[in-house]
C-alpha positions as CSV (number, residue, x, y, z in Angstrom):
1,X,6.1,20.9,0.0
2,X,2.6,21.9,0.3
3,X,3.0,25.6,0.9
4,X,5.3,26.1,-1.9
5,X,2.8,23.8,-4.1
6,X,0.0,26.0,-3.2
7,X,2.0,28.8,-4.1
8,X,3.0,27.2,-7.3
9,X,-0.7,26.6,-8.3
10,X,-1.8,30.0,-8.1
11,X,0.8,31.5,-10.3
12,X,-0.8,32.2,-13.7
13,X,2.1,32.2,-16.0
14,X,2.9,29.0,-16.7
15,X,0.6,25.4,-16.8
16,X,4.4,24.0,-16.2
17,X,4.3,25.7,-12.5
18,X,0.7,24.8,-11.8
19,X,1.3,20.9,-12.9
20,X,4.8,20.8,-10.8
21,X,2.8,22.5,-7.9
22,X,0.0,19.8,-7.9
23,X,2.7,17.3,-8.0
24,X,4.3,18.6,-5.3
25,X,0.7,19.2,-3.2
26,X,0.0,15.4,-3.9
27,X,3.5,13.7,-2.4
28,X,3.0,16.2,0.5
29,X,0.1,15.2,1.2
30,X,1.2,11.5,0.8
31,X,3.9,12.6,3.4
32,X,1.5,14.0,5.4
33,X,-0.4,11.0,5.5
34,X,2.7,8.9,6.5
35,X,3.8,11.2,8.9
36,X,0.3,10.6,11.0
37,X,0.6,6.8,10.7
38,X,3.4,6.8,12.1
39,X,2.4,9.0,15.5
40,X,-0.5,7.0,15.8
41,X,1.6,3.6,15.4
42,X,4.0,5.3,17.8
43,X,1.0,6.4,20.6
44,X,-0.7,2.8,19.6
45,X,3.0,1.6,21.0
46,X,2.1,2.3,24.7
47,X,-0.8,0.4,24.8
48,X,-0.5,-2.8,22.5
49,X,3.0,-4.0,21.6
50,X,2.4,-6.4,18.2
51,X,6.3,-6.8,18.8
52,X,5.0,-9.7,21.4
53,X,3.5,-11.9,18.3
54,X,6.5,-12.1,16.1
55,X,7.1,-15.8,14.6
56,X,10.5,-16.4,13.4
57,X,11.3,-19.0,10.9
58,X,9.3,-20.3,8.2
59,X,6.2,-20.6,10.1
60,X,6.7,-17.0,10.8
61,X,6.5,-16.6,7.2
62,X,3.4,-18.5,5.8
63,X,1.7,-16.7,9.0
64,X,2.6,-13.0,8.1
65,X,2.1,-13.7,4.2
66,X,-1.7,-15.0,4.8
67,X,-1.9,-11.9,7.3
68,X,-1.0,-10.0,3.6
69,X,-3.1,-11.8,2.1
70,X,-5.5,-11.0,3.8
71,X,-5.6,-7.3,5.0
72,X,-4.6,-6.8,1.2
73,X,-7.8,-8.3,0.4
74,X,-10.1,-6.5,2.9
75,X,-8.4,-3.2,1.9
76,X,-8.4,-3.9,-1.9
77,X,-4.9,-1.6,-1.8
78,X,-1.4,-3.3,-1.6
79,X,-0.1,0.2,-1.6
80,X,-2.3,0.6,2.1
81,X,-0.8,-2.5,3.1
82,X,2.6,-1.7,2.2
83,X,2.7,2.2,4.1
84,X,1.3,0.1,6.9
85,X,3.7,-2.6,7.1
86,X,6.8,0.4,6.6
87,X,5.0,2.1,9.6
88,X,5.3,-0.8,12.2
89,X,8.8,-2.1,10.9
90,X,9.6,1.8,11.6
91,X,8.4,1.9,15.2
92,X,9.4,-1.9,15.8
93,X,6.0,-2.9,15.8
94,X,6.9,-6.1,13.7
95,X,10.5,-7.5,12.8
96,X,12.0,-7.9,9.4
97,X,11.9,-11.0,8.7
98,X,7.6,-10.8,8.8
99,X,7.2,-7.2,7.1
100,X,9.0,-8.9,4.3
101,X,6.5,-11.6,4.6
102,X,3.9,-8.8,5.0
103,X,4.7,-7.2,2.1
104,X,5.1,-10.4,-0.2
105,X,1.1,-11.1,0.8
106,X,0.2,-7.9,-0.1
107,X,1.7,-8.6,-4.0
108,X,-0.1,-11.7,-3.7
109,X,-3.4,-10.2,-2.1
110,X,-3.4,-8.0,-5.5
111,X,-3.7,-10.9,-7.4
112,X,-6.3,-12.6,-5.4
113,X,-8.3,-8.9,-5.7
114,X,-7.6,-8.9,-9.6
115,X,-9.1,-12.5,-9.7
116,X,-12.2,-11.4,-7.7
117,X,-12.5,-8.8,-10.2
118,X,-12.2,-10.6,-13.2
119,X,-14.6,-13.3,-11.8
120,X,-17.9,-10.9,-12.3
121,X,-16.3,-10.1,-16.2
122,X,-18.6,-12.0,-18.3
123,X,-17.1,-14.1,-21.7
124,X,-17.5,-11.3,-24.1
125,X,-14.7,-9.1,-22.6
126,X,-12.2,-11.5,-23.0
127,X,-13.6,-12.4,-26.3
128,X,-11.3,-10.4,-29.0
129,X,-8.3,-11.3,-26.9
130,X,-9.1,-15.6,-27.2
131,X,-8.0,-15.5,-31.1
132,X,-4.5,-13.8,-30.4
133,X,-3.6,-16.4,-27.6
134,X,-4.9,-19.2,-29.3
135,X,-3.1,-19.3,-33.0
């Protein structure tokens, strides 16, 4: 994908070519990146096996979600949080049942980061909106 993106970019004939080669660059690069998760998830495997704290059941679940939650938070990406959940269920680092759970406190970490945000908006943003919810 990359080399034939590159190749695609340099082509002066057509903006069509140079936008499909940038699209193409960008999900290589986003395969790319996921490709080199996963061998360091995979090397990480030898050494520290996460496998070992799996909770089943539904304290398995309010566990993983606040692990979400929170790594969602710290990273201010659920996207981050989501390739990295997909990496470990890939190499058996975590089961299922808690990337599921992983993944629904990363939706819910977005929240919490959109709240954070729109805690430091002041009155006057929100201002023109006030009238149209209010009628």
């Amino acid at each position: 994908m990359l080399v034939f993106g590159v190749i695609m970019i340099f082509q002066k004939s057509s903006k069509r070519l140079k936008g499909a080669g940038w699209i193409l660059i960008g999900l290589g690069f986003l395969f790319l990146g996921i490709a080199y998760m996963k061998e360091g998830f995979e090397a990480a495997v030898s050494h520290i096996d996460l496998s070992q704290f799996a909770v089943l059941g539904f304290k398995g679940l309010l566990i993983y979600t606040a692990i979400g939650i929170d790594a969602t938070v710290i990273m201010q990406s659920s996207h981050a949080t989501l390739i990295l959940t997909i990496t470990a269920l890939a190499t058996g680092q975590v089961t299922y049942e808690n990337a599921l759970a992983l993944a629904i406190g990363s939706y819910v970490g977005t929240t919490i980061t959109a709240i954070i945000g729109a805690i430091s908006d002041n009155y006057g943003g929100i201002w023109p909106l006030v009238p149209l919810v209010f009628r």
